[in-house]
N, C-alpha and C positions, 0 to 999 in steps of 0.2 A: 465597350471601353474597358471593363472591368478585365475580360478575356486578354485583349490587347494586350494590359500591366501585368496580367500574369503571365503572360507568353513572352515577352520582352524580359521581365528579369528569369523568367525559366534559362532562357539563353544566353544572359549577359553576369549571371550573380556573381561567376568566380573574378571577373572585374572588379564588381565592389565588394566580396567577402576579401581578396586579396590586401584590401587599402587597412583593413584592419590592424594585422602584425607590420604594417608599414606607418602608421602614424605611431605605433606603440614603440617600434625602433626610434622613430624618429628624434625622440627623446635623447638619446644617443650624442646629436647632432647639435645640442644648443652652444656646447661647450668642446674649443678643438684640444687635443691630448699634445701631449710635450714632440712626438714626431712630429704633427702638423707643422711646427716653425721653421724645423728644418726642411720640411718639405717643401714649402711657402717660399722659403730662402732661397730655394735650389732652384726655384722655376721662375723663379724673379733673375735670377743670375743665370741662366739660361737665354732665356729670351734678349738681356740685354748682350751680353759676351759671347754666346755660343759654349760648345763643349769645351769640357777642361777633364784635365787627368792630374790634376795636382791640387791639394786641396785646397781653397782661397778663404775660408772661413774660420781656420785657427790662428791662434797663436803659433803652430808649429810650422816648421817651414818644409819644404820639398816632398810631404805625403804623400805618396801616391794614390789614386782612386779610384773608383770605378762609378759612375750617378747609374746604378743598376734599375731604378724605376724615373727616370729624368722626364720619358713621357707622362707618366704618371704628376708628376712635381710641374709641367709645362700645365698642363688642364688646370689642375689645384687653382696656380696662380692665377691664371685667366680669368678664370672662372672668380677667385676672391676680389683679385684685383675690378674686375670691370663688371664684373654682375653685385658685388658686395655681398655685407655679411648673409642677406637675406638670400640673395640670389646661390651662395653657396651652400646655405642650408639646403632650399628646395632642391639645386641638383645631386647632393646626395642621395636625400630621400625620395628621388626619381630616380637614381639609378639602384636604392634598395628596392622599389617596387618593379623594375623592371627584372632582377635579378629573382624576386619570387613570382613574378610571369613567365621569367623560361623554364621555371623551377616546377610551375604549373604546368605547362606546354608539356615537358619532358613524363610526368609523370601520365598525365592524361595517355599520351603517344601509349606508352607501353601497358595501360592498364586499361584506356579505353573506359574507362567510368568517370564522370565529370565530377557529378559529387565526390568522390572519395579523394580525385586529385585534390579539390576546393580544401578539401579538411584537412587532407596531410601537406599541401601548400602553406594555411594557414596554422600549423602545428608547426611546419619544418620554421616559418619566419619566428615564432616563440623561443625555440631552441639557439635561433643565432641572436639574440638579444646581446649576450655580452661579445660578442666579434663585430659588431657592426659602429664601424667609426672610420674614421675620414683619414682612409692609410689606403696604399694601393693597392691590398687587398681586396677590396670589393672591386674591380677590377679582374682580380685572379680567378675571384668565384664566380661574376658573370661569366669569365670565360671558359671555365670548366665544366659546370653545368651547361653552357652550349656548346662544349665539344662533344657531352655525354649526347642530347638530343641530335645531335646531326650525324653520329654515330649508331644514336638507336633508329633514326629515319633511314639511314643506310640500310641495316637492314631489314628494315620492314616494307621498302620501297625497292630495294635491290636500283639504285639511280645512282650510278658510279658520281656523277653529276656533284652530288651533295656533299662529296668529299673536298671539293674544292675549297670549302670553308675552313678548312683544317689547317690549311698550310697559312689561310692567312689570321688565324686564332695565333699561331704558334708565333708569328709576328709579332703578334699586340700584346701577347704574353713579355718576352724575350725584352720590349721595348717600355711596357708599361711596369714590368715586377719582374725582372731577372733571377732574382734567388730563389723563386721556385716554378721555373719553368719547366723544371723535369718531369712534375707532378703529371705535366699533359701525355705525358709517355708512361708513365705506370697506369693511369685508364687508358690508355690505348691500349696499350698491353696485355690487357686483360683479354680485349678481344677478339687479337692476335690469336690468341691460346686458345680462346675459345672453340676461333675459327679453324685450329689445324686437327681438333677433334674430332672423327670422323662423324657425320651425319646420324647416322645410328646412336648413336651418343647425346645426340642434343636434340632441343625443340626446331631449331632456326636453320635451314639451307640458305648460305650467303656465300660467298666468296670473300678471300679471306686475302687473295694475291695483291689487289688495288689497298685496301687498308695499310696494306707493307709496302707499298710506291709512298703512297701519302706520306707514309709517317720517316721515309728516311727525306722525302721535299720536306716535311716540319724540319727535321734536324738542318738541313741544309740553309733553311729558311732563317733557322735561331742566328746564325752570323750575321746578315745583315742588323747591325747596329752600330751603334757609335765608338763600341768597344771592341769589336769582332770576338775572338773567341773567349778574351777575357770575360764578356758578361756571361757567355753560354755556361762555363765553367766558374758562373760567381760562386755556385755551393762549394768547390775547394778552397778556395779561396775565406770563407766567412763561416763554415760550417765545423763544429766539431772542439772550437776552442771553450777548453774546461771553465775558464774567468768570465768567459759570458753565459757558459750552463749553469753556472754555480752564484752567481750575482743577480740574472738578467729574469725577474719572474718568470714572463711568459715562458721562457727557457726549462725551467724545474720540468722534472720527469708529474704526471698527472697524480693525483692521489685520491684514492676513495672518498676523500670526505668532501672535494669539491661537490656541488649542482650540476656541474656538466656530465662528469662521469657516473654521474646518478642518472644523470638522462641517455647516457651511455649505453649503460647495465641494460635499462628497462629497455632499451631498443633490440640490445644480442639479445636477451630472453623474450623478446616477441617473437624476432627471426629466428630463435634454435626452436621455439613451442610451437609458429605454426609448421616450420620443416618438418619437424617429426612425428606432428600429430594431425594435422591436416590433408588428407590426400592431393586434393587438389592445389594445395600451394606448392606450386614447382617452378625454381628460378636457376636463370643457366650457369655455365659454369665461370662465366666472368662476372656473376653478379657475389656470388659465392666468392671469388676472388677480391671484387671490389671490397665487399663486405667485412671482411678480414683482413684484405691488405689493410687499409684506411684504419681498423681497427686499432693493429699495433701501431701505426703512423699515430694514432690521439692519444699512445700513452709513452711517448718515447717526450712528449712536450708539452706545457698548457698550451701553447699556442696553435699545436697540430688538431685539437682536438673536433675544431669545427670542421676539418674536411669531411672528418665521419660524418656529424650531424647533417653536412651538404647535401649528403647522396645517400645514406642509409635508409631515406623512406623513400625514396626513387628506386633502391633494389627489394623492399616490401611488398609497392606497387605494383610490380609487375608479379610477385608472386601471387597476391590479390587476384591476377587476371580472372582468372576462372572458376573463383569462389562463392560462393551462394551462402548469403544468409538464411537459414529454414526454419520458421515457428513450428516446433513440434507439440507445445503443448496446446489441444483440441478449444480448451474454452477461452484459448483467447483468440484463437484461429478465426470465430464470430465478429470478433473486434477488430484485431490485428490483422486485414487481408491486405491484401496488394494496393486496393483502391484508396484505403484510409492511410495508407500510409505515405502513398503519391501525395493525398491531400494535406496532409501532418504535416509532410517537406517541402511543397508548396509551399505554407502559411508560414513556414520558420527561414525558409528562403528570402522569400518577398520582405517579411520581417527585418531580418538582418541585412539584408541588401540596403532596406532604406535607413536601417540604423547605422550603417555605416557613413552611407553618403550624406547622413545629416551630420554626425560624427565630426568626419575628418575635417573639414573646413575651420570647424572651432578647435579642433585640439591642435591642427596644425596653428592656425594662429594663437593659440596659448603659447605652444612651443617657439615659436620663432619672436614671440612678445621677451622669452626668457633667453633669446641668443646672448651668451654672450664670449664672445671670440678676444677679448680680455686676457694678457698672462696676468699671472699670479704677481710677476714681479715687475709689471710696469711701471709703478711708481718711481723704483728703485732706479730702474733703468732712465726717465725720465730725468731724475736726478743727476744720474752720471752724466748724460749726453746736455744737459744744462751748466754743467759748472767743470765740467772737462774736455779735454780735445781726445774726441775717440780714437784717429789715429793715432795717439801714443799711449794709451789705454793698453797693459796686458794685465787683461780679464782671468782671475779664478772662478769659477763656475764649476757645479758637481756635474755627474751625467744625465740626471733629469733636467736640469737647467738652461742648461748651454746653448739649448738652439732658439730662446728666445734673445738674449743679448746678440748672436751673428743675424737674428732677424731683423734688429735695429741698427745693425750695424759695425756691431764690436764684436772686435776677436774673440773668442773663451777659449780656455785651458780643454774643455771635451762638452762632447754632447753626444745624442741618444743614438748617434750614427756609429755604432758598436767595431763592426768590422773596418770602419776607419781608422780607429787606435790600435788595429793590430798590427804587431811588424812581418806577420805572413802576408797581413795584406797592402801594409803601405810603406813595406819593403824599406823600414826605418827604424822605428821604435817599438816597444809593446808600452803603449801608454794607457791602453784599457786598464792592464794587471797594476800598472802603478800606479791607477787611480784607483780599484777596487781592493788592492793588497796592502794597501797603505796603512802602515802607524803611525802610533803617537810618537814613535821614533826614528822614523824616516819622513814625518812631516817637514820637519828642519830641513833639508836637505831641499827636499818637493822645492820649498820657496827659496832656496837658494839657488836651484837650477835655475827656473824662471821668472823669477826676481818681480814678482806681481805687483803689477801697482793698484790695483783695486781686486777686490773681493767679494763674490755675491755671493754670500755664507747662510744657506736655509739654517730655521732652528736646532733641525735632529744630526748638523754637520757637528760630530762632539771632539773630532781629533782636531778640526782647523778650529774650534771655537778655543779651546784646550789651548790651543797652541798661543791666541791669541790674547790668552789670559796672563799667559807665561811671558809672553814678549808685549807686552804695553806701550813700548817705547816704538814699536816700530809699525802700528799701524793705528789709523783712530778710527771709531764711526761715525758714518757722515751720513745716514740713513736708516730709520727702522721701517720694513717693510710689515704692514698689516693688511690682513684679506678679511672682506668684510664678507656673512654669510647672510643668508635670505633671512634669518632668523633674528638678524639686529648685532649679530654677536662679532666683533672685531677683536682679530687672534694677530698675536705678533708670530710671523711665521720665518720672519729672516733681513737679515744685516747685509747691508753694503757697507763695506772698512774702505778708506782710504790708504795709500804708504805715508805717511809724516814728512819724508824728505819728498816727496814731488814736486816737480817747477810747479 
């Protein structure tokens, strides 16, 4: 019997060591972020009208648009709507555990050792801690880490076969997260190059001609969608505008004094220390590529910075292959042999296998006891949709704000859908820059353009509160909005104003 349990999790641990960094994410999930409403918005409006290319959710009129992740915003709903709030937590946190299973799969494929996969599985899910939340992102990284592994089975299997997954990744890409669907082509690419190297050059004889069929079917593959070429080319369109680099956080260029790019550092000086001092760590020339592309990609954005963290211990891995740990020193050679140490990882295996699976059940239900899928300013909103008629409702709203009020219903002045206020991209206005470049002396004006009849003015808004202070006569409050925290502590965090003359 005893043998049994030890042979069954000998074979099955990186299952349950896996669920570790996945209840610890899951944390992540109790609470949705200011996207989620619009996204919710989008896939509720979807399902019942079908596509649109005009935007239906502001105050502005004729926008043009692109729903560059609509399949993405289709799920979401679904899923919240008819599974509920529980039922959306758990599928997250099923597709964060699936995403560090292919993340395992992949590393295992190239390095061939299960333990060392398990550890850098359960390290790589540590490092995405702060990316892991309920945007179509997770999505982009399932799909890219299983481009990587059906890539690296290509050539390890030489099974033209496996290619076939490729062109329909680049789909679910294209359909599920648009603006960076490019990313599937700079890892291909790597092994493009790799592959035009001559033989002599490299560890791997593969063919190199099918990976180049493949990858012009992905590009061909990218137009089918609801946008055709406009969504293949959403990054011209949404990329490179200074008001959203200069505003937009995750946008800022990365800085040393972040935790990521600490986890960053420590990663190139593993990879530059065992390259140059380890004989046997040798990785090819697209891992080298990867390694380095991806690099400057996590310091051009905060937001860029988890692709590195994605795959930098998957091009480790495979350097790992053929590395031996050796006790050199004699007297502990007695203690330290092969067999006791089979046994050691044995007992901390089995160990941590069951401490997991005792684990996750209770943490997952602490965490889903704390869901709470709640905006900040429902009250407020509540209010308004009580004692006003929301069709004639034009909403002021900042850009954190806004896609909760078009989630209940009402228009807002903007929300967190950034490249939608651009006039590059909706071929009308630049109402992004007039909302982020805005003064205390072009606020006057702001409200005379759109002549607002309600207001939902967080605390730290100091030009519209300013503004509000100065003109008395022309707007009242009819709402103080407070957020109550775990701790008992209730903070006034923001105002809903009325206009004075409203029917």
């Amino acid at each position: 019997m005893i043998e049994k349990i030890k042979n069954f999790f000998n074979k099955y641990y990186h299952f349950f060591l896996i669920l570790i960094p996945t209840i610890i994410i899951s944390k992540n999930y109790q609470r949705l972020d200011n996207d989620a409403w619009f996204i919710l918005n989008t896939g509720r409006y979807l399902l019942k009208h079908g596509f649109f290319y005009i935007d239906p959710f502001t105050i502005h009129e004729g926008l043009k648009m692109i729903v560059q992740q609509w399949l993405t915003d289709v799920i979401y709903w679904s899923v919240f709507h008819y599974l509920g709030n529980i039922g959306f937590f758990i599928f997250i946190t099923a597709l964060t555990y699936l995403m560090l299973y292919v993340h395992y799969k992949l590393v295992y494929l190239v390095s061939e050792k299960k333990l060392l996969s398990t550890i850098f599985t359960v390290l790589c899910g540590s490092l995405w801690i702060y990316y892991m939340t309920s945007r179509p992102q997770m999505f982009t990284y399932l799909i890219l880490l299983t481009e990587l592994l059906v890539l690296e089975k290509y050539i390890k299997t030489k099974n033209n076969k496996l290619l076939i997954f490729l062109p329909i990744l680049s789909f679910l890409q294209i359909n599920l997260h648009a603006s960076v669907w490019f990313i599937q082509f700079l890892i291909i690419g790597t092994f493009i190059v790799n592959g035009l190297v001559p033989v002599k050059y490299r560890k791997e004889d593969f063919k190199v001609l099918p990976i180049i069929i493949v990858t012009i079917i992905m590009f061909i593959v990218g137009f089918i969608n609801p946008y055709f070429y406009k969504a293949v080319f959403y990054l011209y369109y949404s990329y490179g505008s200074v008001v959203i680099n200069n505003n937009i956080t995750e946008m800022h260029l990365s800085t040393f004094g972040t935790i990521q790019v600490k986890q960053i550092l420590i990663l190139v000086v593993s990879f530059i220390f065992l390259s140059n001092f380890i004989k046997k760590f040798k990785v090819e020339l697209r891992h080298y590529f990867i390694f380095s592309g991806l690099l400057i990609f996590a310091f051009m954005h905060n937001k860029s910075t988890i692709y590195f963290l994605l795959v930098s211990l998957y091009a480790l891995a495979y350097g790992l292959k053929d590395v031996q740990i050796k006790i050199k020193l004699k007297r502990l050679r007695k203690y330290i042999n092969k067999k006791n140490i089979e046994k050691a990882l044995t007992f901390l295996i089995i160990i941590s296998s069951i401490g997991s699976l005792v684990a996750t059940p209770v943490v997952l239900y602490k965490n889903i006891k704390k869901i709470d899928y709640h905006n900040d300013y429902e009250g407020a909103m509540d209010y308004l949709l009580e004692h006003y008629d929301s069709k004639k409702v034009i909403l002021y709203a900042d850009y954190n704000n806004g896609g909760y009020p078009e989630f209940r219903g009402v228009k807002s002045y903007i929300d967190p859908r950034a490249e939608v206020f651009l006039k590059k991209f909706n071929g009308k206005e630049d109402i992004l820059e007039e909302f982020f470049n805005r003064k205390s002396t072009t606020v006057p004006y702001i409200f005379y353009k759109y002549k607002f009849t309600h207001l939902l003015v967080s605390k730290g808004d100091k030009d519209i509160l300013m503004y509000l202070y100065q003109h008395p006569e022309q707007y009242e409050l009819v709402y103080t909005q407070y957020k109550k925290y775990p701790n008992g502590a209730n903070l006034k965090i923001g105002y809903l104003y009325a206009r004075k003359d409203n029917s």
